[in-house]
C-alpha positions in Angstrom: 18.6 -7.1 10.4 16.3 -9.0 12.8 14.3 -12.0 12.8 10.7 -11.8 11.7 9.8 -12.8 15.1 11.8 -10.1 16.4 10.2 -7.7 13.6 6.2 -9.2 14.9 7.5 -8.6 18.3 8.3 -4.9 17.7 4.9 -4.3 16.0 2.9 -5.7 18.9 4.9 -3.4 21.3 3.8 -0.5 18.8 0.5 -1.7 18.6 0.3 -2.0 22.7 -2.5 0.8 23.5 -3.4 1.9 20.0 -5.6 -1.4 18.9 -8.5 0.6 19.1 -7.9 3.6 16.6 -5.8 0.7 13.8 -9.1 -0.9 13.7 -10.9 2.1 12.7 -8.4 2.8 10.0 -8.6 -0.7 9.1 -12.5 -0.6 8.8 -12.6 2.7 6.8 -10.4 0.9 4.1 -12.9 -1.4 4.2 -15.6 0.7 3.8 -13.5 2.1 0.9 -13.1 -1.1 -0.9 -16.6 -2.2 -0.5 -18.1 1.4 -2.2 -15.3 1.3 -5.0 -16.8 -2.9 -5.3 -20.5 -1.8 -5.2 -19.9 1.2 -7.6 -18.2 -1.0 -10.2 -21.2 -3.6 -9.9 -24.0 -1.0 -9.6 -22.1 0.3 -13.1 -21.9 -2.9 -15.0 -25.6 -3.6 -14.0 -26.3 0.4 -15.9 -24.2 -1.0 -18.8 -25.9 -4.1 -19.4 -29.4 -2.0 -19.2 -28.5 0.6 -21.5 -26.8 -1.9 -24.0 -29.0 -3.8 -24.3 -31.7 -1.7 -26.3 -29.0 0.8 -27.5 -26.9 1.2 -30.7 -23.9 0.1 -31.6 -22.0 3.0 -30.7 -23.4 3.4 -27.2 -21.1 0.4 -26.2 -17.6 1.7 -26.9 -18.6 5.0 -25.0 -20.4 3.7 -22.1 -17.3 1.5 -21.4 -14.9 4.1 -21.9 -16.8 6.5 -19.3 -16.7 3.3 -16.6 -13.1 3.0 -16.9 -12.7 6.6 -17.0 -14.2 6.8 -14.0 -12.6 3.9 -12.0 -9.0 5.2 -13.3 -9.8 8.7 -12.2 -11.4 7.5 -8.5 -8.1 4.6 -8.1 -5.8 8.0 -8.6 -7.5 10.5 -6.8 -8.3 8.8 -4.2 -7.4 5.2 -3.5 -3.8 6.2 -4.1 -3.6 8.9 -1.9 -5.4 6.6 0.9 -3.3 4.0 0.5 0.1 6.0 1.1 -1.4 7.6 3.8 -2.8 4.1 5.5 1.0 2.4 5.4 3.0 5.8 6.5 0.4 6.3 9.5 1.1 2.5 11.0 5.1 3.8 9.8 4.7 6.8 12.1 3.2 4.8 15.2 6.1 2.5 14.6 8.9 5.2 14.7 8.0 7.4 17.4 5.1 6.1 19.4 2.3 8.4 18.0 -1.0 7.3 19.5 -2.6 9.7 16.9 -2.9 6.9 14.2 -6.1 8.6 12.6 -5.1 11.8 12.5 -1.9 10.7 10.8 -3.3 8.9 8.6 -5.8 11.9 7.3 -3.2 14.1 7.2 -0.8 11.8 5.2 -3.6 11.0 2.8 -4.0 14.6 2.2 -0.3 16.2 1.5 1.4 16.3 -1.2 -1.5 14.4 -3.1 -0.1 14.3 -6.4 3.3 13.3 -5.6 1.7 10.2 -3.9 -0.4 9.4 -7.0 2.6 9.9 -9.2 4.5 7.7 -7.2 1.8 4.7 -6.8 1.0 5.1 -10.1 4.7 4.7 -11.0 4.9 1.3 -9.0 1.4 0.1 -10.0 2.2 0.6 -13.9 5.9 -1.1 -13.5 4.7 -3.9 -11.5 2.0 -4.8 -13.6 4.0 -4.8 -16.7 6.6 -7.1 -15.8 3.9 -9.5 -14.8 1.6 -9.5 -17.6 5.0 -10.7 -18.9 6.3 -12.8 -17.0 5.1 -13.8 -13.6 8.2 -14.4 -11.3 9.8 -10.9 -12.8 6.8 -9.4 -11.9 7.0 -10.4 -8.1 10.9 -10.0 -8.1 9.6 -5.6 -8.9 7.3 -5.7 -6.6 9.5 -6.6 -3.7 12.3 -4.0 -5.6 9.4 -1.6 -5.2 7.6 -2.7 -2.3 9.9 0.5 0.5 8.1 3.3 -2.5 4.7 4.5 -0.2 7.5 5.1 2.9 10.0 7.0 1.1 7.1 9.3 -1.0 6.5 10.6 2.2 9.8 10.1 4.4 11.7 11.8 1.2 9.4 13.5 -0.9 11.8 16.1 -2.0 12.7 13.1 -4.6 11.0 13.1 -8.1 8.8 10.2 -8.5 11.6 8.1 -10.6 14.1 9.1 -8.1 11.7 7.2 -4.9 11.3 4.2 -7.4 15.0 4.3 -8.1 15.7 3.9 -4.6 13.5 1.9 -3.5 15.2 -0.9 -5.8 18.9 0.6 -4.7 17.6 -0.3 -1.1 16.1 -3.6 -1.7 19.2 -4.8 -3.1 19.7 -7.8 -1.1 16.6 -7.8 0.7 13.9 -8.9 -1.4 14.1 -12.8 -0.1 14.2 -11.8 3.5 10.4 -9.6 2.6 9.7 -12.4 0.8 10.3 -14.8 3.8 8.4 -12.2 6.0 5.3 -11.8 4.2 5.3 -15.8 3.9 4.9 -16.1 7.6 2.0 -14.2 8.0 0.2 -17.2 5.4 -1.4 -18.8 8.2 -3.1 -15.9 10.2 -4.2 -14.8 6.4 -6.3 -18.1 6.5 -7.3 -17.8 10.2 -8.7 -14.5 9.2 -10.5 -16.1 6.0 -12.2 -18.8 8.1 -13.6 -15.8 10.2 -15.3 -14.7 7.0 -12.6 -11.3 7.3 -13.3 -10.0 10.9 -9.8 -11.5 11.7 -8.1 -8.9 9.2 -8.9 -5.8 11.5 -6.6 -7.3 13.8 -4.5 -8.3 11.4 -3.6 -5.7 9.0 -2.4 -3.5 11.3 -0.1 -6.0 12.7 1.1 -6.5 9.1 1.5 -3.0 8.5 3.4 -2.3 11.6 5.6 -5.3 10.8 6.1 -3.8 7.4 7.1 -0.4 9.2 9.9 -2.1 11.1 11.2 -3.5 8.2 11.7 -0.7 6.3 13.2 0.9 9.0 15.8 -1.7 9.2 16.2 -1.5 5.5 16.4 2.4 5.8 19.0 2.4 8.3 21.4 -0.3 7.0 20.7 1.6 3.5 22.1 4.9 5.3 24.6 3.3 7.1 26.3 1.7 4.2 26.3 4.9 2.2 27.5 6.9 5.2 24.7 9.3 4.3 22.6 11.0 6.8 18.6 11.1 6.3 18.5 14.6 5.3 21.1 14.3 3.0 18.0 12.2 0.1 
């Protein structure tokens, strides 16, 4: 396993040349976030208008449709987006591909349902170990954190099966993602004292750090089982 210097290093060398088009994935997750942000306002604004001079009943329904409707939008499409948004900065790690948004349009759109099965899967677990307890809840979510790369590396594997081995090849790991994530703390504020500009540059480095990661993880993984890739 290599340093995290050594794993920022490899992302800017990945990154060399293809700035350009991981800024314009960067900014349509943004876009994304800000729609899903002003929907859920413009909604709550509708449900305080039409509560307030409706019946009692109105209530329970009007709120059931709202979180219909976000829980219908986070799996149809968020989800989907998502996978596709970390295995695209993945694919310009492994082999170079300066078609970032292509790749990542095409990964949003295959095998849709598996990806919503499977970050539904990771969502739900995670979440449920920390509305218990707080520390077991991050301790799954590093466990967890390889599931978006191997939905669509092996997604031949049922949904429990990507979860399972996500945690099988985490074993051992989780402080060293820990320790990674951690460093990037003080380009995080950077970026917040330049009211969020600074996070188009810095996601994708973040991603692509992430990507060389899990390739490092994959490959001792693999290594250690003496399996062969095709062989999940």
């Amino acid at each position: 396993m290599r340093s995290n210097q050594e794993y920022k290093n490899a992302a800017l060398a990945a990154l060399k040349g293809n700035w350009e088009q991981s800024i314009v994935a960067v900014f349509i997750i943004m876009l994304l976030s800000a729609f899903i942000n002003i929907a859920s306002w413009g909604f709550e604004r509708l449900l305080v208008t039409v509560v307030m001079d409706a019946e009692a009943w109105v209530l329970p329904v009007v709120v059931s449709a709202f979180i219909l409707f976000m829980l219908c939008f986070l799996f149809m499409l968020v989800m989907p987006v998502a996978t596709g948004f970390i295995n695209a900065f993945n694919r310009l790690y492994c082999s170079s591909d300066p078609n970032l948004l292509r790749n990542f349009s095409r990964l949003a759109s295959i095998d849709i349902s598996h990806s919503i099965g499977g970050m539904f899967m990771m969502t739900l677990v995670t979440n449920l170990f920390t509305i218990l307890l707080i520390v077991p809840g991050f301790i799954v979510s590093f466990s967890l954190f390889l599931t978006p790369y191997l939905l669509k590396d092996f997604p031949t594997l049922s949904v429990m099966e990507t979860l399972r081995l996500s945690k099988k090849m985490m074993k051992g790991h989780k402080m060293r993602l820990f320790k990674l994530q951690l460093s990037f703390l003080g380009w995080i504020v950077l970026s917040g004292l330049t009211f969020g500009i600074g996070m188009l540059w810095l996601i994708p480095y973040m991603m692509t750090t992430f990507a060389a990661f899990y390739q490092d993880v994959k490959a001792e993984y693999l290594m250690k089982e003496g399996l062969q890739e095709s062989a999940l």
